[in-house]
C-alpha positions as CSV (number, residue, x, y, z in Angstrom):
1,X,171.4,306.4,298.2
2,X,168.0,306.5,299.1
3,X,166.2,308.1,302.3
4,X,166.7,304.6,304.0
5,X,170.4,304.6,303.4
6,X,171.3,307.9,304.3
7,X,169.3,308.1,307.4
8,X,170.9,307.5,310.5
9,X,169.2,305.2,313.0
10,X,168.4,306.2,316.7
11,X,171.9,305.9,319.0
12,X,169.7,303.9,321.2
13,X,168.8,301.2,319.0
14,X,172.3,301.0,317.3
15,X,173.1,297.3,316.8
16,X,176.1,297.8,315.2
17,X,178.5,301.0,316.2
18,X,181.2,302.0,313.9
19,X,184.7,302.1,315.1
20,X,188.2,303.0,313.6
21,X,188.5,298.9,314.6
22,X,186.1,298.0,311.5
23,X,188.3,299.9,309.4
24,X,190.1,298.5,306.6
25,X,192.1,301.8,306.3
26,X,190.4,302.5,302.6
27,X,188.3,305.4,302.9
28,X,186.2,304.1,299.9
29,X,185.4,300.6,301.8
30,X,185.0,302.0,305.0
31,X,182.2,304.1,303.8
32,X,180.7,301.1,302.1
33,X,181.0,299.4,305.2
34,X,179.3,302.5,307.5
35,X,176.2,301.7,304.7
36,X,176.2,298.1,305.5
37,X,176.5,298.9,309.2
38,X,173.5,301.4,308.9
39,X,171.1,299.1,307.3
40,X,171.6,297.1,309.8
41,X,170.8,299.1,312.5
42,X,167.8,300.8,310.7
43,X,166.6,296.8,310.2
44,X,167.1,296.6,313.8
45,X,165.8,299.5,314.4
46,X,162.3,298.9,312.5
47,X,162.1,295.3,314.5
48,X,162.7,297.4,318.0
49,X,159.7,299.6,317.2
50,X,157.5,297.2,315.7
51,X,157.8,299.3,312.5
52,X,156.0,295.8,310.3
53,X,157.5,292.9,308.2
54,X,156.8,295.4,305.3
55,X,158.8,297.8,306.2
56,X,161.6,295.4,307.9
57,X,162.0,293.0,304.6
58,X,162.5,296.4,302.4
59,X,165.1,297.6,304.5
60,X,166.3,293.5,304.5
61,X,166.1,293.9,300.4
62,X,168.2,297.1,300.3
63,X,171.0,295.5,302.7
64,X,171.0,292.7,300.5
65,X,171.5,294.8,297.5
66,X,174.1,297.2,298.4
67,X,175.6,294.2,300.2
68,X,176.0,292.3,296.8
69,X,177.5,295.8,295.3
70,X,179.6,296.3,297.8
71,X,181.0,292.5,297.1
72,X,181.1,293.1,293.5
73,X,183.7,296.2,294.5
74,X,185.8,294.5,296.9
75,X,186.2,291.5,293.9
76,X,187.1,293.4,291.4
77,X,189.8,295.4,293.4
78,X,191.6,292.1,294.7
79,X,191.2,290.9,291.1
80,X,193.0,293.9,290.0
81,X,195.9,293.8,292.0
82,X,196.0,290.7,292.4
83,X,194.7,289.5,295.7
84,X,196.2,286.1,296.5
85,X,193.5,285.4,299.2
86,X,190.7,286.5,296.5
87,X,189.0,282.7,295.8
88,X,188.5,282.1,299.7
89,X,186.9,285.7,299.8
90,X,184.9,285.2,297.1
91,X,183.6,281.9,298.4
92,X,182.5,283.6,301.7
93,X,180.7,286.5,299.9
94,X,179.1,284.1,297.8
95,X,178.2,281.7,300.8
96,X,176.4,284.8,302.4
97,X,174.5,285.7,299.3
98,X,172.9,282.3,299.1
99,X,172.6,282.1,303.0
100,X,170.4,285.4,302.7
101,X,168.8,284.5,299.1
102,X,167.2,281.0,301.1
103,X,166.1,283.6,303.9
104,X,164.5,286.2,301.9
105,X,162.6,283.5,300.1
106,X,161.4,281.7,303.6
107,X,160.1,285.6,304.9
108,X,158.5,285.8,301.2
109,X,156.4,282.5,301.8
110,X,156.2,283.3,305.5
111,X,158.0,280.1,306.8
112,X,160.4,282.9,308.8
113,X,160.4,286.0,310.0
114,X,162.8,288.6,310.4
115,X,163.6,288.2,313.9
116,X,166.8,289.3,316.3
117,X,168.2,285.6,315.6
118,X,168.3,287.2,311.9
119,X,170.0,290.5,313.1
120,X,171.9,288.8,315.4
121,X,173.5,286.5,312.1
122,X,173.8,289.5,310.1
123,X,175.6,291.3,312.7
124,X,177.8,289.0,313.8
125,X,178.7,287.9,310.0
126,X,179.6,291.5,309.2
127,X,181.5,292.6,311.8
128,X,183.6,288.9,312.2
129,X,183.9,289.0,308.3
130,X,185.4,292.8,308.5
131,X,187.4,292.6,311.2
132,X,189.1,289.1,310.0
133,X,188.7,288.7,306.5
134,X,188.7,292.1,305.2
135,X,191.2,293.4,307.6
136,X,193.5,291.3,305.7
137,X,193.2,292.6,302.2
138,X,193.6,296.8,303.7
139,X,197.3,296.6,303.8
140,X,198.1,294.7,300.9
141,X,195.7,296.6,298.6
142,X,197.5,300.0,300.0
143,X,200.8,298.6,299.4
144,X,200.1,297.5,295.9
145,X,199.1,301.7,295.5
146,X,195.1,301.9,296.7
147,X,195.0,305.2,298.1
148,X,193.5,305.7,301.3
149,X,191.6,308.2,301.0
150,X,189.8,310.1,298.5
151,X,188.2,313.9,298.7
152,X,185.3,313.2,296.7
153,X,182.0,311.3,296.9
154,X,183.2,307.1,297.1
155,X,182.3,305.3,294.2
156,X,179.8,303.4,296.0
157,X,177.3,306.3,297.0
158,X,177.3,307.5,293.7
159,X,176.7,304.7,291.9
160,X,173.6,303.6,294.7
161,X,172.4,307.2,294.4
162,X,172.2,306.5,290.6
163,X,170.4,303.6,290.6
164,X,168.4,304.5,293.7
165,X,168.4,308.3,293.9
């Protein structure tokens, strides 16, 4: 992961707090998640102290890009075992993608900026799309044999530090 990733934002300017009700009950996706959730409050965090669009769309980019890793993971394990609600999840991670592709290209051109109407989206998407759609796919990925948790480094963070450092 990179410095970004890793760092924690100031508990004052938290958008997003993590709580045992955002977990799936998958240790692996529940640390993807904490990343997801931790961008989110470092993007808000950079808009609170007027840190620059610079530094606000790079931290946008990075959310974007573990965001669409994170995806490709939760896929492939509900293709795997066999997911029968994967085609409706797969159209809502694919809806946000092209949602957030349109805005990056409007703060690129500068028809937007990133704004709390943007964090406000992104928070609200994340934590409804946890806590309803992903909620549903915990138990029936643990009953088909997922194990809940896992004592080494998740998947995720080593393959973001690899590409990232």
């Amino acid at each position: 992961m990179t410095a970004r990733a890793t760092a924690e934002a100031e508990p004052s300017t938290l958008l997003v707090q993590w709580s045992d009700e955002l977990s799936v009950g998958i240790q692996e996706i529940d640390e993807q998640h904490r990343v997801l959730v931790n961008l989110l409050n470092q993007l808000n965090d950079a808009i609170q102290h007027h840190h620059g669009s610079v530094a606000a769309q790079a931290i946008l980019g990075e959310l974007v890009d573990y965001t669409k890793i994170h995806f490709a993971v939760e896929e492939s394990l509900m293709r795997i075992l066999g997911y029968p609600g994967y085609d409706d999840h797969k159209a809502l991670h694919d809806q946000l993608i092209d949602e957030v592709k349109e805005l990056q290209e409007k703060l690129a051109t500068g028809k937007k900026s990133i704004s709390f109407e943007l964090l406000h989206f992104l928070k609200m998407w994340l934590t409804k799309h946890i806590m309803d759609e992903d909620q549903q796919y915990g138990p029936y990925f643990l009953n088909k044999g997922a194990v809940a948790t896992f004592n080494k480094p998740s998947w995720g963070s080593r393959f973001w530090h690899s590409l990232f450092g």
